[in-house]
C-alpha positions in Angstrom: -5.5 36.3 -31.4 -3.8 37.8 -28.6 -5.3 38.1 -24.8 -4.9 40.6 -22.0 -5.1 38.0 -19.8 -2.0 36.9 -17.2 -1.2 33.6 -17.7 -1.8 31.1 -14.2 1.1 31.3 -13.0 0.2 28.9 -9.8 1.8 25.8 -8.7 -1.4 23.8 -6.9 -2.3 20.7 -5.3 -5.1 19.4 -3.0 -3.9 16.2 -1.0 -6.7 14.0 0.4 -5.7 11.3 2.9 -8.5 8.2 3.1 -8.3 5.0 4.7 -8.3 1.9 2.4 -12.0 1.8 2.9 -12.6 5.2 1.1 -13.2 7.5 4.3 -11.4 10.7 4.7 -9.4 11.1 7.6 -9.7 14.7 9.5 -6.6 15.8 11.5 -4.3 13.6 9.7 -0.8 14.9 9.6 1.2 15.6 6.6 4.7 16.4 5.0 5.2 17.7 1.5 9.2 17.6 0.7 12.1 17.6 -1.9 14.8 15.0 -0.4 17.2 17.3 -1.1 19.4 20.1 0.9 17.6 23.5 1.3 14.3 22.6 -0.3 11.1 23.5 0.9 9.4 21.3 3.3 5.8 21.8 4.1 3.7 20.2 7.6 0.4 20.8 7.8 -2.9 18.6 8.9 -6.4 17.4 7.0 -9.2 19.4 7.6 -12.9 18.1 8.7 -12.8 16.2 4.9 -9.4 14.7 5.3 -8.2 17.6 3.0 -5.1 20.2 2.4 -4.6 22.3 -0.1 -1.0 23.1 -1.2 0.3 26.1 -3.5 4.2 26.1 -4.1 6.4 28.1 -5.8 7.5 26.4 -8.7 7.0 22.7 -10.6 8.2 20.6 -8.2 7.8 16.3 -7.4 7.0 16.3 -3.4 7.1 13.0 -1.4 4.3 12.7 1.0 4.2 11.1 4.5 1.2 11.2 6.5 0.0 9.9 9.5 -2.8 9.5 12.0 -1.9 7.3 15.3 -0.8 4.5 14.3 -2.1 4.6 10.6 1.1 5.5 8.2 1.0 6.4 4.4 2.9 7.8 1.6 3.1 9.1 -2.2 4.1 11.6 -4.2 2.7 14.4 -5.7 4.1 16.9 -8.9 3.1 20.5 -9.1 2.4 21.4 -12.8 2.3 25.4 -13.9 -1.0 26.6 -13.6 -3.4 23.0 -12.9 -4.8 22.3 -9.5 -4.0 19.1 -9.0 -5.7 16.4 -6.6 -3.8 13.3 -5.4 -5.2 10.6 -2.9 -2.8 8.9 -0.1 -4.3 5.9 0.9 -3.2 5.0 5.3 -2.9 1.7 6.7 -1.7 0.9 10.4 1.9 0.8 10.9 2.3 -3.3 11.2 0.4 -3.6 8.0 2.3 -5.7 5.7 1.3 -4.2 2.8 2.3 -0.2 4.1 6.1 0.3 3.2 5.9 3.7 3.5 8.2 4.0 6.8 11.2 2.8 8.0 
């Protein structure tokens, strides 16, 4: 069977940044990048439901850094062809033993 239909082509990700206690944090920073030269780097903040909403040009594996004060987190995040994908980054305050995220 053969569709007229154009394949979804997009390259989508929602990031949600919460504290450990499960509440979304509003007007938390963030950084989408590729450590390596000339890729695409993306900075952006959470909206009112500690949200952002990412499209990208191709599959890609993005690190994450966000932060909020002195709350820090980090994770990663991989585009697939044509999914919407939603990934949670979890803060913690910067002396938090248990956040390794920064140097």
């Amino acid at each position: 069977m053969l569709s007229c239909a154009k394949e979804n082509e997009t390259y989508k990700a929602t990031i949600t940044v919460m504290s450990v206690g499960g509440i979304p944090i509003p007007n938390a920073n963030l950084k989408l990048y590729v450590p390596v030269d000339r890729s695409y780097e993306f900075l952006s903040t959470t909206d009112e439901n500690g949200q952002k909403t990412f499209e990208v040009p191709a599959k890609a594996y993005y690190d994450i850094k966000t932060w909020r004060g002195t709350f820090r987190g980090c994770g990663f995040v991989e585009f697939v062809k044509g999914e919407h994908i939603y990934q949670t980054v979890y803060i913690r305050t910067y002396g938090d033993p248990l956040n390794s995220c920064f140097d």
